[in-house]
TITI-269796 format. One record per atom (N, C-alpha, C): atom name; residue number from 1; x negated, y negated, z. Coordinates in pm, 1 decimal. Atoms other than C-alpha are relative to their C-alpha. Layout:
! TITI-269796
CA_NUM_X_Y_Z $
...
END
This chain:
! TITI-269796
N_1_-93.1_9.8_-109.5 $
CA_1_-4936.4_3323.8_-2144.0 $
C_1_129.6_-60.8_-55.3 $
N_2_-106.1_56.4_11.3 $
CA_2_-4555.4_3286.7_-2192.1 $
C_2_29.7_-125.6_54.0 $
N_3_-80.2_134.1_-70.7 $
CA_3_-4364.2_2914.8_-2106.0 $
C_3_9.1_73.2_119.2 $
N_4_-15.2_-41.5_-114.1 $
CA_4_-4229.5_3141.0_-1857.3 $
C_4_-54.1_18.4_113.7 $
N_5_198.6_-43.1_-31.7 $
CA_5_-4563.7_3248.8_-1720.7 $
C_5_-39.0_-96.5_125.2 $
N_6_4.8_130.3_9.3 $
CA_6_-4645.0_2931.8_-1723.4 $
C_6_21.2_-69.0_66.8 $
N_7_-98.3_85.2_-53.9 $
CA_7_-4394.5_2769.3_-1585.3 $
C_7_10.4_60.3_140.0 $
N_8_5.3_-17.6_-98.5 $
CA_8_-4380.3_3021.9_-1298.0 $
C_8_-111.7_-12.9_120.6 $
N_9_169.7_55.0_-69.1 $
CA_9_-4768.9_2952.7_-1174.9 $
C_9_-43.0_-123.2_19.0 $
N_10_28.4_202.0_-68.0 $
CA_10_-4733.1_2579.8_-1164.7 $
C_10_-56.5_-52.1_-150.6 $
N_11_137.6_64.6_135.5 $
CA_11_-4883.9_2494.4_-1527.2 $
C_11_146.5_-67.1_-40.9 $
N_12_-53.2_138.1_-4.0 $
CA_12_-4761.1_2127.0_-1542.8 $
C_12_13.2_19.7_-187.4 $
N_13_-11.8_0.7_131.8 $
CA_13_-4822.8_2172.9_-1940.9 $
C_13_116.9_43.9_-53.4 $
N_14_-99.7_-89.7_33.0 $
CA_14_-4568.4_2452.1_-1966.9 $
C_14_86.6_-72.9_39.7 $
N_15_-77.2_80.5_-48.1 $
CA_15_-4344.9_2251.1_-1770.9 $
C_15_44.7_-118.4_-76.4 $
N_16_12.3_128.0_110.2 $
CA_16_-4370.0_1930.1_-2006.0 $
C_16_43.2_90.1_-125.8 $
N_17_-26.6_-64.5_104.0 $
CA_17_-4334.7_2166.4_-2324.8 $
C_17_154.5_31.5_36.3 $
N_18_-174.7_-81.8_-9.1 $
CA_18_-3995.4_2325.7_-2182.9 $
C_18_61.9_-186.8_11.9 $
N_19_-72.2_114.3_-11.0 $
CA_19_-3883.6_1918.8_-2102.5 $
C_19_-2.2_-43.0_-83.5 $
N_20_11.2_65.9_176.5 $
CA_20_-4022.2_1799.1_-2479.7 $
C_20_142.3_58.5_-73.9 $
N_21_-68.1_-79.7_104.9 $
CA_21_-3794.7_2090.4_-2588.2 $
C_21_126.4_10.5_19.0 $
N_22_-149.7_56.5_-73.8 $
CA_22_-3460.5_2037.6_-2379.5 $
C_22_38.7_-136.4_59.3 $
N_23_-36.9_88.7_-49.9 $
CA_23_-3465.6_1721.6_-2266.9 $
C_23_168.6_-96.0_-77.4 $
N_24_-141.5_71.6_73.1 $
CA_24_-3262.3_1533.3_-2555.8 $
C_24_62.5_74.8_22.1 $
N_25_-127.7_-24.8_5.2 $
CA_25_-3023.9_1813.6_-2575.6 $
C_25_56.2_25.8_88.3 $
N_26_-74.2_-24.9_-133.0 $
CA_26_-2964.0_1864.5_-2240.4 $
C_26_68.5_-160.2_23.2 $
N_27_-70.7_131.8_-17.8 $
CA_27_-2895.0_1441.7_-2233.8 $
C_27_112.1_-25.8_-126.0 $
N_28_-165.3_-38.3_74.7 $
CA_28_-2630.5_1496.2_-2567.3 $
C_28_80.0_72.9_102.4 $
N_29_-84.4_-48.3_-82.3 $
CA_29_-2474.1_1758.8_-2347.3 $
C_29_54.3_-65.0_33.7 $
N_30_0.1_74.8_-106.1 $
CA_30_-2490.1_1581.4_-2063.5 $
C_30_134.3_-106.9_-61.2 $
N_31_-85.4_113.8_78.9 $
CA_31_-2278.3_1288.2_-2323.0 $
C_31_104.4_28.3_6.7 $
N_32_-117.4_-8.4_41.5 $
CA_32_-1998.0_1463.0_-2372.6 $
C_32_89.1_-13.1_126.9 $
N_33_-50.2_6.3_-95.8 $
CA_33_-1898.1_1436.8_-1981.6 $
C_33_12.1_-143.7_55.1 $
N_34_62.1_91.9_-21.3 $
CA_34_-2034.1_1088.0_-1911.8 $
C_34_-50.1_-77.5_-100.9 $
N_35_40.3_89.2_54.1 $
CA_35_-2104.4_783.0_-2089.1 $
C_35_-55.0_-112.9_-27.8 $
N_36_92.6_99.8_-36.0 $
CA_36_-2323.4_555.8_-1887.1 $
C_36_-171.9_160.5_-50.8 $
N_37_148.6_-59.5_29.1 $
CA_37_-2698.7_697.6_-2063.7 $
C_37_-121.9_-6.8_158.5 $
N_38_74.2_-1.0_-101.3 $
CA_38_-2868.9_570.4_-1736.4 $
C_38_-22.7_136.8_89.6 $
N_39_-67.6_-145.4_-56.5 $
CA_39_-2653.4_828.4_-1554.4 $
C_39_-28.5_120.0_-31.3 $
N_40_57.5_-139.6_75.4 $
CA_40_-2730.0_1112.0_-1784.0 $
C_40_-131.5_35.5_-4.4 $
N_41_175.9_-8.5_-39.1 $
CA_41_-3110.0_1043.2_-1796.1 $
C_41_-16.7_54.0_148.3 $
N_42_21.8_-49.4_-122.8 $
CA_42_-3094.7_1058.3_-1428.2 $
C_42_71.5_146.6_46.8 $
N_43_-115.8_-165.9_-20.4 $
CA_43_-2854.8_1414.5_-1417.7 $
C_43_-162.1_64.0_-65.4 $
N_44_48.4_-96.9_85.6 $
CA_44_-3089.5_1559.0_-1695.8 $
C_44_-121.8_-10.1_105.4 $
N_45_137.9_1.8_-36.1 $
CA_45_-3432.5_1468.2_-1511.0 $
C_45_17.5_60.7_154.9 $
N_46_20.4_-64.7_-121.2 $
CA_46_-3308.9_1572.9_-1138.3 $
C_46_73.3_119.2_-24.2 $
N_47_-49.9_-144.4_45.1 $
CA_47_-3180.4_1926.9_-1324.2 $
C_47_-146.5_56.1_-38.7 $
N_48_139.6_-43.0_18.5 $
CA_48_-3540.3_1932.4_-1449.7 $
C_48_-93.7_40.8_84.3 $
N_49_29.5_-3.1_-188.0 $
CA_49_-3651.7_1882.7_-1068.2 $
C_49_33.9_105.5_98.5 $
N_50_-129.0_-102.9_-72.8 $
CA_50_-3421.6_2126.1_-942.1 $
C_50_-63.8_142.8_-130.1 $
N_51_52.0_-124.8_57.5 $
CA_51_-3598.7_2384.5_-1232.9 $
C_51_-136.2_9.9_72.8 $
N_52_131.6_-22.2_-55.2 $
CA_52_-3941.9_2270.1_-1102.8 $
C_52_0.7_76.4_160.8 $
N_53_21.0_-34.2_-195.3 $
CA_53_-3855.0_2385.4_-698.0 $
C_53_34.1_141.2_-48.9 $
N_54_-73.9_-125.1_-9.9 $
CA_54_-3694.1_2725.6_-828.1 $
C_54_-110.6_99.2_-111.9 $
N_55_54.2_-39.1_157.6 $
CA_55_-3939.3_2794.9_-1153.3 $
C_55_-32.3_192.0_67.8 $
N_56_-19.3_-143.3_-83.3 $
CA_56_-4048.9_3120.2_-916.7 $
C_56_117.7_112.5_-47.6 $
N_57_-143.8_-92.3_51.8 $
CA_57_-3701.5_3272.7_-976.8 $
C_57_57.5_37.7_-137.2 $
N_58_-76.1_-32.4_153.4 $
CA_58_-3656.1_3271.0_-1308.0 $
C_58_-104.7_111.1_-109.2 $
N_59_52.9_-109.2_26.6 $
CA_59_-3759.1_3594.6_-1517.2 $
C_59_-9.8_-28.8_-138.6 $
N_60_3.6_-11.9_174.1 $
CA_60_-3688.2_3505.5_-1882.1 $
C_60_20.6_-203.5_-68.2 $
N_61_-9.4_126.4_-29.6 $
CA_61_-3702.2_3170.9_-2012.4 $
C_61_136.2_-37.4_-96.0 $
N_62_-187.2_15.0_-7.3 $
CA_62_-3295.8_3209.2_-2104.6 $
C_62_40.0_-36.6_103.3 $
N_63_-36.5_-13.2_-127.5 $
CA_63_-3262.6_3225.8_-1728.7 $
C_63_-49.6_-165.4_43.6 $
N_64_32.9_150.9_-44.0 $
CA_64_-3420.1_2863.7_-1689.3 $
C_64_32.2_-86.5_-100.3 $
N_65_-113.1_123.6_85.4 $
CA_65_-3229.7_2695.3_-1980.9 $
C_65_127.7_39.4_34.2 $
N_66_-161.9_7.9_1.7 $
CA_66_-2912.9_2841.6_-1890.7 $
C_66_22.5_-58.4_157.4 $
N_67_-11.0_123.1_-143.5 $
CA_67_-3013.4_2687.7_-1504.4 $
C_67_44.7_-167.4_-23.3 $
N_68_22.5_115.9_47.9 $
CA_68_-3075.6_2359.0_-1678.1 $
C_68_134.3_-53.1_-23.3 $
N_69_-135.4_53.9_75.8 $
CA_69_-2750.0_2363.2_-1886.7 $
C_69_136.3_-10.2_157.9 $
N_70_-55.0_25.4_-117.8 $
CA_70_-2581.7_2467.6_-1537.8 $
C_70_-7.4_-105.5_87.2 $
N_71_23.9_118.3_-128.7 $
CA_71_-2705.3_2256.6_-1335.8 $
C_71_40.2_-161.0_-44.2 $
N_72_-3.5_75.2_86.5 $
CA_72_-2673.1_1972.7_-1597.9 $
C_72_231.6_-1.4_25.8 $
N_73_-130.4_28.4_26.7 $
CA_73_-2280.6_2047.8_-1611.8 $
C_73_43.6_-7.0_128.2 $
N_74_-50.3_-9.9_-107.4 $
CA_74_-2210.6_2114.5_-1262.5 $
C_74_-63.0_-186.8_91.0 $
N_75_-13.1_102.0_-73.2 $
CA_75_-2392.0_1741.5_-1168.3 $
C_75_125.6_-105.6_-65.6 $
N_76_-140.0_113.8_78.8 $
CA_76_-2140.5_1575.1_-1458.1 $
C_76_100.2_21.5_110.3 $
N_77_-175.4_23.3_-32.5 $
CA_77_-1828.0_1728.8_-1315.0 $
C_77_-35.6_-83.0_135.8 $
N_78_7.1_79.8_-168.9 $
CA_78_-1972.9_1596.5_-940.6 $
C_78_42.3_-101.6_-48.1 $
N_79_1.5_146.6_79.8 $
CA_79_-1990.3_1256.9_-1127.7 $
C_79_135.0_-27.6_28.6 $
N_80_-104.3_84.1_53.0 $
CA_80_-1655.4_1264.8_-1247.9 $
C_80_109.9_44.1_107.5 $
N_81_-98.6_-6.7_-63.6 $
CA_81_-1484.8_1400.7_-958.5 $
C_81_-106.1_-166.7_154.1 $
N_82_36.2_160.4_-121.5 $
CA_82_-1666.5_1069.6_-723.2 $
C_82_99.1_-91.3_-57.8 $
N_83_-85.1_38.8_89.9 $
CA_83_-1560.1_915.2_-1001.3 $
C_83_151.1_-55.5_19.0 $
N_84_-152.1_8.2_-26.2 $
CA_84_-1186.7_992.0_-942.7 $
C_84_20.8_-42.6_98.5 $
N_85_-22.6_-13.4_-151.7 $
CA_85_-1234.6_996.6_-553.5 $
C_85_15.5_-158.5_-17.5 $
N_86_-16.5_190.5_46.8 $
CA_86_-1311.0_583.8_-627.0 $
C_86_132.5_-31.5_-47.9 $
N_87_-129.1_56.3_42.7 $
CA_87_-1023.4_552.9_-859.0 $
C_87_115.2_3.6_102.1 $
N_88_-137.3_-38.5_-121.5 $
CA_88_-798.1_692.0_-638.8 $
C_88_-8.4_-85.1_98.1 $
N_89_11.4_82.2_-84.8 $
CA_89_-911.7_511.4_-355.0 $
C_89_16.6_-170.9_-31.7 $
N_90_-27.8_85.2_34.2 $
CA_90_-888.2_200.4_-532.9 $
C_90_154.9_-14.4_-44.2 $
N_91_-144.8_16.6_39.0 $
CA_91_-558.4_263.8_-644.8 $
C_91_103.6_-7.5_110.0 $
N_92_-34.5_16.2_-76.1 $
CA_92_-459.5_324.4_-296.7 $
C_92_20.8_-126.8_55.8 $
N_93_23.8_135.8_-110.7 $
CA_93_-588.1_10.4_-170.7 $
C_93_82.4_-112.0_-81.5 $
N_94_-65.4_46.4_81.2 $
CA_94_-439.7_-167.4_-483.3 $
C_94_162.5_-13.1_92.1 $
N_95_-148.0_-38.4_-23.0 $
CA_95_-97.9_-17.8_-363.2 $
C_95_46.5_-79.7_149.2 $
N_96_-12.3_89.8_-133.5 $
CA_96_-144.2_-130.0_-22.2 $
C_96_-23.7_-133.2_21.1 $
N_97_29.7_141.6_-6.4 $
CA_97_-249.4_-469.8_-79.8 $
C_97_143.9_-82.5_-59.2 $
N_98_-91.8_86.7_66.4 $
CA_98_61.2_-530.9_-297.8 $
C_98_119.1_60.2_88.1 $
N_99_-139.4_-38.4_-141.4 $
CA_99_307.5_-337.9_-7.6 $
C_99_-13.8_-121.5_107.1 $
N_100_18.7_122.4_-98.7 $
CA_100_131.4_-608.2_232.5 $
C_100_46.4_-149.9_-126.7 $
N_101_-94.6_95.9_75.1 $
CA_101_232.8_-867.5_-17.8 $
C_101_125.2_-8.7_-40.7 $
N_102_-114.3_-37.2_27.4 $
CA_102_563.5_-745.3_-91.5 $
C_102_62.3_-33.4_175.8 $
N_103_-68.4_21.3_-191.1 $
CA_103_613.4_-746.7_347.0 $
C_103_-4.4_-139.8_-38.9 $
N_104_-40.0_161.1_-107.5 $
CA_104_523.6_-1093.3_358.8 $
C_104_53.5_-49.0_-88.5 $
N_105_-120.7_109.9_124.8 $
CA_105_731.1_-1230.0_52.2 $
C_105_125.7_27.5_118.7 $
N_106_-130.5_18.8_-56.6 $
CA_106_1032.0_-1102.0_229.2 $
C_106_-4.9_-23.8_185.1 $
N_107_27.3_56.5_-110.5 $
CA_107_895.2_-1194.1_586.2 $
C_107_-11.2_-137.6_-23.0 $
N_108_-27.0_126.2_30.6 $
CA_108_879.1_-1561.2_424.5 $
C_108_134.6_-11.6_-35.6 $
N_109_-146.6_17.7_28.9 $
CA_109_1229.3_-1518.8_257.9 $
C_109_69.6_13.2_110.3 $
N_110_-95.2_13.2_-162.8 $
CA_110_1375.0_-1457.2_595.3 $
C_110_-44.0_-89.9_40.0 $
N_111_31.2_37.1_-32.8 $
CA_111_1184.9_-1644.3_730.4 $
C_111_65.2_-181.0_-27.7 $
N_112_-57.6_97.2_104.2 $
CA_112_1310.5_-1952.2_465.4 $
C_112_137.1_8.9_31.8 $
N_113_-172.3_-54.3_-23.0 $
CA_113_1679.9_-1803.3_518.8 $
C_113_12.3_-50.5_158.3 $
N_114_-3.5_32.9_-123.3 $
CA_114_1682.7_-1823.8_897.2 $
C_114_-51.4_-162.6_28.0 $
N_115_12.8_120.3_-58.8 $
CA_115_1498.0_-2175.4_947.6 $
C_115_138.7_-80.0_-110.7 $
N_116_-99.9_111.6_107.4 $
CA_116_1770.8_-2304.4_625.1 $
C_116_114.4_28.4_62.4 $
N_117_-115.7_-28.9_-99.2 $
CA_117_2067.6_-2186.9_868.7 $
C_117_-19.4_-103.0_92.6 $
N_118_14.8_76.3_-146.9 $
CA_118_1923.0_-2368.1_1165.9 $
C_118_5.1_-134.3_-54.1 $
N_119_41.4_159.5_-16.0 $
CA_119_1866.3_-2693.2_963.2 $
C_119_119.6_-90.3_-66.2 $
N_120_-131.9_66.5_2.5 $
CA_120_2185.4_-2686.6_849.7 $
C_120_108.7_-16.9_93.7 $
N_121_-35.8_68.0_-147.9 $
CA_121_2298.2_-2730.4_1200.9 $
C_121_-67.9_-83.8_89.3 $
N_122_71.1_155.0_-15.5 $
CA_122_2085.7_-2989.9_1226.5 $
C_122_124.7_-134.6_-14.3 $
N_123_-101.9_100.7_18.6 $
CA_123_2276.4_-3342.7_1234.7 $
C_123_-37.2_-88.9_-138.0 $
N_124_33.2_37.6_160.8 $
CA_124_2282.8_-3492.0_888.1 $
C_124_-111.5_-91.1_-59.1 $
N_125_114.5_69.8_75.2 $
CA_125_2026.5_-3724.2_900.1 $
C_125_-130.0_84.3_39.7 $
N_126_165.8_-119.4_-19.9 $
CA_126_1735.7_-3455.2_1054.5 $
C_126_4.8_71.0_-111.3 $
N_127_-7.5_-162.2_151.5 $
CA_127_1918.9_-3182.9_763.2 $
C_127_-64.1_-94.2_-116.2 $
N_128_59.7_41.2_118.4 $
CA_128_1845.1_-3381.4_469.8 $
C_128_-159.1_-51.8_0.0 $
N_129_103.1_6.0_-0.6 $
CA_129_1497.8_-3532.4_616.8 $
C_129_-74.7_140.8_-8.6 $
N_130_77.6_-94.6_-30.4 $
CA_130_1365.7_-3199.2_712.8 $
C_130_34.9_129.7_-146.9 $
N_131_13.3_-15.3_120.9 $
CA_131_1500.4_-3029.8_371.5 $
C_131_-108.1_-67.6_-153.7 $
N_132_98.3_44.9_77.1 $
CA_132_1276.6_-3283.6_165.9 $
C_132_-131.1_11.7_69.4 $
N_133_132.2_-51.4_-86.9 $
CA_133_1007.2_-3201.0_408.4 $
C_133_-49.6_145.8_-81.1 $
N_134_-27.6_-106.1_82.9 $
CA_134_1070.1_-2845.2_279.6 $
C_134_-56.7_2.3_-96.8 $
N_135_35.8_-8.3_169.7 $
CA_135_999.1_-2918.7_-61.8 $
C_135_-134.4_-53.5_-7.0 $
N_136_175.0_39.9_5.6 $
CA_136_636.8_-3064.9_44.5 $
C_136_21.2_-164.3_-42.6 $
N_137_-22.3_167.3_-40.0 $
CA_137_774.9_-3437.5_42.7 $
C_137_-93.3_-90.2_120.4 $
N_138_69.7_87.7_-124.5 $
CA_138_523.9_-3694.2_238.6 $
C_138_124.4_-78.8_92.3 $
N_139_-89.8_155.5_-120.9 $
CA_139_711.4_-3936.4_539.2 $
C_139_54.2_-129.4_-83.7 $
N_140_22.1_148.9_98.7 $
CA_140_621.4_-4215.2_281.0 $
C_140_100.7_35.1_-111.5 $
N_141_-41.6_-18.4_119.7 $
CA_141_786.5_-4054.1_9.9 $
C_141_166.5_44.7_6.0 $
N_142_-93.7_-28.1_-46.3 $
CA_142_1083.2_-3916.1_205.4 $
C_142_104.4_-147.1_30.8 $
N_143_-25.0_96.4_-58.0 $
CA_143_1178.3_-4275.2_344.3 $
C_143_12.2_-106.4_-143.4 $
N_144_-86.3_21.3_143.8 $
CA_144_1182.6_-4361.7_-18.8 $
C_144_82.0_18.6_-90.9 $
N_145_-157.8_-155.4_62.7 $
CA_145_1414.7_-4090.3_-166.4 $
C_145_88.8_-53.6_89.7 $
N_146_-108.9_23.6_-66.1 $
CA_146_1650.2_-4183.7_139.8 $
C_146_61.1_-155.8_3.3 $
N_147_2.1_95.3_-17.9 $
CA_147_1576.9_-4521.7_140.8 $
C_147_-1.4_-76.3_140.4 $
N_148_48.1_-22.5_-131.4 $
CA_148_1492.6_-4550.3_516.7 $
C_148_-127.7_-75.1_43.5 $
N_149_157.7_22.8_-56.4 $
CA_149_1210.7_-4664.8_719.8 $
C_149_-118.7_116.7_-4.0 $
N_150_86.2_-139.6_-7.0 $
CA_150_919.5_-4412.3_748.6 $
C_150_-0.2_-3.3_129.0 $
N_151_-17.6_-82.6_-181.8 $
CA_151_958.9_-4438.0_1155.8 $
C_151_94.4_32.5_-2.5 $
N_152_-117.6_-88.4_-30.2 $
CA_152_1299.4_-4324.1_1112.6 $
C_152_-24.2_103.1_-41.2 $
N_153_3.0_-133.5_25.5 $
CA_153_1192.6_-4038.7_913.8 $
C_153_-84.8_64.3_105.4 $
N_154_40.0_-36.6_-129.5 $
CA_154_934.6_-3991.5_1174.5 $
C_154_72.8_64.5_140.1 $
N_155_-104.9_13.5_-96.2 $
CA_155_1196.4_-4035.4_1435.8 $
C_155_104.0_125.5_26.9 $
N_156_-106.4_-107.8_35.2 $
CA_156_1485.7_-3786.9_1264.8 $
C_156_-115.9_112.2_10.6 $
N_157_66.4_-139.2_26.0 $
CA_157_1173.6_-3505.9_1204.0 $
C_157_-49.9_13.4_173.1 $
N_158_35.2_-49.6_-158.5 $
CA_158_1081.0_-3554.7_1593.0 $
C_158_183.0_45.0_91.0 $
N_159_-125.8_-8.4_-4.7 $
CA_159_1468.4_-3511.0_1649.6 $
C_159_35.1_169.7_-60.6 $
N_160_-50.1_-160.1_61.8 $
CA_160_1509.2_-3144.0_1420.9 $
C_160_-118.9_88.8_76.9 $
N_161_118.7_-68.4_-28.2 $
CA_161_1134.6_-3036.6_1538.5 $
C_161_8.7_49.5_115.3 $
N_162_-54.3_-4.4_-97.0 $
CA_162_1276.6_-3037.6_1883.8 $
C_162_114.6_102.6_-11.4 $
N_163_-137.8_-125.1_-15.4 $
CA_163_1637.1_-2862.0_1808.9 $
C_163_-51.3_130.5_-48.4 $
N_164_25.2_-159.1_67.4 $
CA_164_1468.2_-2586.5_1610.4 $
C_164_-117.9_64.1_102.8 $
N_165_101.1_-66.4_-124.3 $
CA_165_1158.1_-2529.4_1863.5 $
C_165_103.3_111.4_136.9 $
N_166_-72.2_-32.8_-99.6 $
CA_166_1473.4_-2448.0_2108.3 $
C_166_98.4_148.3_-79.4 $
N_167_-110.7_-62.7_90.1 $
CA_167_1655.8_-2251.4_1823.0 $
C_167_-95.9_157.9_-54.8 $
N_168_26.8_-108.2_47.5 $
CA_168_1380.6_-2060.7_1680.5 $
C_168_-107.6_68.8_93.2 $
N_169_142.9_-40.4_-116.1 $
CA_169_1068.3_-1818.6_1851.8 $
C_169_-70.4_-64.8_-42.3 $
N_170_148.6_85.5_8.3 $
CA_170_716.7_-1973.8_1891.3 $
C_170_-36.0_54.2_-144.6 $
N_171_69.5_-63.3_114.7 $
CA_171_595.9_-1765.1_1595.8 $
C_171_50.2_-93.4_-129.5 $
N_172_-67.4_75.0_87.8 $
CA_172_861.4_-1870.1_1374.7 $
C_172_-37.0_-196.5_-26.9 $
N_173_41.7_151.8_45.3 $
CA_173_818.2_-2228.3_1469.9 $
C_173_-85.6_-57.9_-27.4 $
N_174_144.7_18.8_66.2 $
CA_174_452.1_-2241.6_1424.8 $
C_174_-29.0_1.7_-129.7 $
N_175_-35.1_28.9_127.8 $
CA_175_539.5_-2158.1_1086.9 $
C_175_61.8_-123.8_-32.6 $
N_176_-45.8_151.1_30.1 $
CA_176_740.5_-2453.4_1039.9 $
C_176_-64.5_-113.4_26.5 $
N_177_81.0_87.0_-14.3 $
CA_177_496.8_-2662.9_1137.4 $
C_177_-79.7_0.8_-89.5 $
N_178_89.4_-8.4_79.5 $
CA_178_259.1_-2566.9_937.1 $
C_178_41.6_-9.1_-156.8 $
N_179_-16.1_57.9_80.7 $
CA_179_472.9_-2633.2_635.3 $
C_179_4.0_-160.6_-51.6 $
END
């Protein structure tokens, strides 16, 4: 009885003989598309799977290695077009993560621009407290730089916190608080 034979009547032997005899070179193939081995083991063995459901159909046993080699190249390219579909999609999201970072830099730079207008119409002792505020200056540390009490700096920052609440929107000023 031919492999073919064989192979078409269910004889598990024949079956094993044709996988002894293509397996490696169907997983070299397989290499030249792909370069995780896991990956390729698993292509080559569900191409082997995919000969066992069809073995019926095949007339010559050219016709079930050139399935093999088909089937073998047609799961790579799947591979490498997911593959891309990922990259791409990652590159998208990449792109968009740094457009949303790019908005809010210049939604802070305005943001920075507009409250540094308002605080320079502030009265001179709120502008200069609430500028070293700015820079991430403590009360304690402010009232030392000016040389001041720390309830006056208190005092002057409840004094600008007030003109700008009136000056700027809620949004905005919630920001300023939170610096």
């Amino acid at each position: 009885m031919s492999l073919i034979e064989g192979l078409k009547k269910g004889d598990k032997q024949q079956f094993e003989a044709l996988f002894e005899q293509l397996y490696s070179r169907l997983c070299v193939y397989s290499s030249r598309y792909l370069s995780d081995k896991n990956e390729v083991e698993d292509l080559v063995q569900d191409s082997f799977i995919g000969l066992w459901n069809k073995r019926w159909d095949f007339e010559h046993i050219n016709a079930a290695k050139s399935f093999l080699y088909t089937s073998v190249r047609n799961k790579c390219l799947n591979v490498l077009k997911h593959q891309s579909v990922i990259k791409d999609h990652q590159q998208r999201l990449i792109y968009e993560l740094e457009s949303v970072q790019v908005d809010n830099n210049m939604i802070e730079e305005e943001y920075f621009g507009r409250l540094h207008n308002e605080i320079k119409n502030l009265p001179a002792g709120c502008q200069n407290i609430m500028l070293l505020a700015l820079r991430g200056l403590k009360n304690r540390e402010i009232s030392e730089e000016l040389g001041i009490s720390e309830n006056t700096v208190k005092t002057q920052k409840k004094i600008a916190y007030a003109k700008l609440k009136e000056r700027l929107s809620p949004l905005m000023f919630s920001w300023v608080l939170a610096l």
